[in-house]
C-alpha positions in Angstrom: 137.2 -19.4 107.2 134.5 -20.7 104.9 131.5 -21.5 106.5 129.7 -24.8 105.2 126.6 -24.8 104.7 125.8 -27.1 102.2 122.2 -29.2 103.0 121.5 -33.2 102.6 120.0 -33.5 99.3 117.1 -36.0 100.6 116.2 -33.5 103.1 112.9 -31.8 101.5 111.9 -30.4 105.0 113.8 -27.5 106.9 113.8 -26.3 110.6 114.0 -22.1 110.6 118.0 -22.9 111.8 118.3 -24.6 108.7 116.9 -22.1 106.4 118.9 -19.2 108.0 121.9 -21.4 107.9 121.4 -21.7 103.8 119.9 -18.7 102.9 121.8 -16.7 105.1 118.6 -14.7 106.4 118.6 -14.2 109.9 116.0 -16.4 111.7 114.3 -12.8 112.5 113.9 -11.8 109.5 112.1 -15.0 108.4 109.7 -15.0 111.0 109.0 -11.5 109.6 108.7 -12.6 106.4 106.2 -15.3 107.3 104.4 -13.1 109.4 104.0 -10.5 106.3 102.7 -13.9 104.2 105.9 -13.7 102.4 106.7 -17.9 103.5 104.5 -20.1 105.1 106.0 -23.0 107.4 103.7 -26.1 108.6 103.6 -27.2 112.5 104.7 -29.6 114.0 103.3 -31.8 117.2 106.2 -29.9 119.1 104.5 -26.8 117.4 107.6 -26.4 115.8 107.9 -24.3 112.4 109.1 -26.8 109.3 109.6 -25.4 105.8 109.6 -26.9 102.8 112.7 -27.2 100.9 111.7 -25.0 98.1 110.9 -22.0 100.6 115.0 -21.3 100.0 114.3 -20.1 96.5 111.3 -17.7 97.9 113.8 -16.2 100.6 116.4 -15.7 97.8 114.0 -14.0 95.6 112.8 -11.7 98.4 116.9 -10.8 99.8 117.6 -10.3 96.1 114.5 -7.9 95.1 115.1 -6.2 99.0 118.7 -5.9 98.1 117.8 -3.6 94.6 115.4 -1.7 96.5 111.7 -3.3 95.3 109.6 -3.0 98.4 107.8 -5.7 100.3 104.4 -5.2 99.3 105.6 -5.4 95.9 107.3 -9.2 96.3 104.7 -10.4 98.5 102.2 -10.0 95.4 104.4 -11.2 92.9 105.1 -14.5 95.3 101.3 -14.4 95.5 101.1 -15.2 91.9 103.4 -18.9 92.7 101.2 -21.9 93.7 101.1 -22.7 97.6 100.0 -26.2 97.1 103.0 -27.9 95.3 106.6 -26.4 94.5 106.9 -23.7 92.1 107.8 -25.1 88.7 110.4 -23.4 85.9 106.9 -22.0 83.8 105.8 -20.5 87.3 108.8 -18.8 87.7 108.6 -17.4 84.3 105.3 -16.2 84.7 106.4 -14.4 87.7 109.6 -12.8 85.7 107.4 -11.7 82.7 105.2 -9.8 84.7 107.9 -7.8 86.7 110.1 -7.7 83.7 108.5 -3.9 83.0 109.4 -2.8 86.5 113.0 -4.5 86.8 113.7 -2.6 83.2 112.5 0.4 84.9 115.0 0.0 87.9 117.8 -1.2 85.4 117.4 2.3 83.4 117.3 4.1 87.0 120.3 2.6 87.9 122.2 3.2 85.4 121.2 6.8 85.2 122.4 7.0 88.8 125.6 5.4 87.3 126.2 7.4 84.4 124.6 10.9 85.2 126.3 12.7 88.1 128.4 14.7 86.2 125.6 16.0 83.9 122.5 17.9 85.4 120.0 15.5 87.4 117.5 17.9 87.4 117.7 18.8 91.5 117.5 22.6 91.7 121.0 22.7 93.1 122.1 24.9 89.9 125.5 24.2 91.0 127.3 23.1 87.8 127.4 24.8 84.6 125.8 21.8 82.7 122.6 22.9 85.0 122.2 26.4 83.1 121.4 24.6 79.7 119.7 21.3 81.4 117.2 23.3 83.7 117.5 27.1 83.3 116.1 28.9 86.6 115.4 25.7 87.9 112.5 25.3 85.5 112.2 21.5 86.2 111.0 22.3 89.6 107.9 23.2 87.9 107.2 19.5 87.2 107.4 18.2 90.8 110.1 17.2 93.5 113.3 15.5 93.3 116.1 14.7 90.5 113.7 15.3 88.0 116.1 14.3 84.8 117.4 10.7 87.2 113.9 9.9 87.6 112.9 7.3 84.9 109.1 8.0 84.7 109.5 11.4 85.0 109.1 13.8 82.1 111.8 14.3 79.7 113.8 17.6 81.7 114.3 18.9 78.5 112.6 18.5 74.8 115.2 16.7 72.7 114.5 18.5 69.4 114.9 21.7 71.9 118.1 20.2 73.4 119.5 19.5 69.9 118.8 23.0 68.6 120.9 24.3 71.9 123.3 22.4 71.5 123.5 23.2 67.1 124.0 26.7 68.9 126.4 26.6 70.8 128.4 24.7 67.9 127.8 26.8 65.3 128.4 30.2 67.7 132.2 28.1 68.4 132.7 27.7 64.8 131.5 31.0 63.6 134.5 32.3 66.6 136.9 29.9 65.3 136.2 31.2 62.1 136.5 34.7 62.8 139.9 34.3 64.7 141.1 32.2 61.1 139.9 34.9 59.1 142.2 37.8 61.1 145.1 35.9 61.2 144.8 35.6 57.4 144.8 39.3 56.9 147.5 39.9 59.1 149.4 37.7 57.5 149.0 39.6 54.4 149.3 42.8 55.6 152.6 41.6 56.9 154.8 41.7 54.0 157.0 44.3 55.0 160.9 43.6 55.8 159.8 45.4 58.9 157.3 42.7 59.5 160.0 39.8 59.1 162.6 41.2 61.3 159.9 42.5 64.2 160.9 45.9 64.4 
């Protein structure tokens, strides 16, 4: 069953019930968040917390940066950058997005490489697939530091492209040259193989 939880437009103030109910945080987690500066609520003469309305689009950007794996201390300073006095505005927003646009890029590329790169050589030391004997040769990328060196966005490139290339160009023209050997002996026994004898197999 569908749980409604759908707010009175013309209420610009929430209770911490309220705010879990809508942004499906737990009520915990947001008196966490407040206490890491994250939120901020007002008192009241019950000393009860109030929110503004516009703290919902705070706690979805903090579940939704949490959820991809940006740390706290890292969407408590770009929150920092948002006015406290007045609700953020769309140019606020977009001052916030331009300056983590570098660092979501960063996490787009690492995800995907996590997507797209298990099969190939990541760069681990494992050595345990045969792609890893051309990517990282007796562990060689171990040199560089810890970890799935060739996943790891900032890291170093595991291997020097123009060096890759060139392996690669060998390996190529090493299976051509072969292919063209084993053309080149069937031609000559095909001429050497004139011979009634050849025809009828005795």
């Amino acid at each position: 069953m569908r749980i409604m939880t759908r707010l009175e437009h013309r209420k610009h103030e929430l209770t911490v019930g309220q705010l879990a109910e809508r942004s499906g945080v737990a009520v915990s987690a947001l008196h966490f968040y407040e206490a890491k500066g994250l939120i901020s609520s007002r008192r009241t003469a019950g000393n009860q917390r109030r929110f503004t309305r516009d703290t919902l689009r705070r706690v979805s950007f903090i579940k939704v940066s949490q959820r991809v794996g940006i740390p706290l201390a890292d969407i408590r300073d770009a929150l920092a950058t948002l006015p406290e006095e007045r609700t953020p505005t769309v140019a606020d927003w977009a001052r916030l997005s331009d300056l983590w646009r570098a660092d979501l890029d960063a996490r787009i590329r690492q995800l995907e490489r996590l997507r797209d790169d298990l099969t190939e050589c990541i760069g681990c030391g494992c050595l345990s697939i045969s792609k890893c004997a051309l990517a990282n040769p007796y562990d060689r990328l171990g040199d560089e530091g810890p970890g799935p060196r060739r996943l790891l966005v900032d890291a170093a490139a595991a291997v020097d492209p123009a060096e890759a290339a060139a392996a690669v160009d060998a390996v190529d023209r090493a299976g051509a040259a072969e292919a063209g050997e084993l053309r080149e002996r069937d031609g000559a026994a095909r001429e050497h193989c004139d011979a009634p004898s050849c025809a009828t197999g005795a």
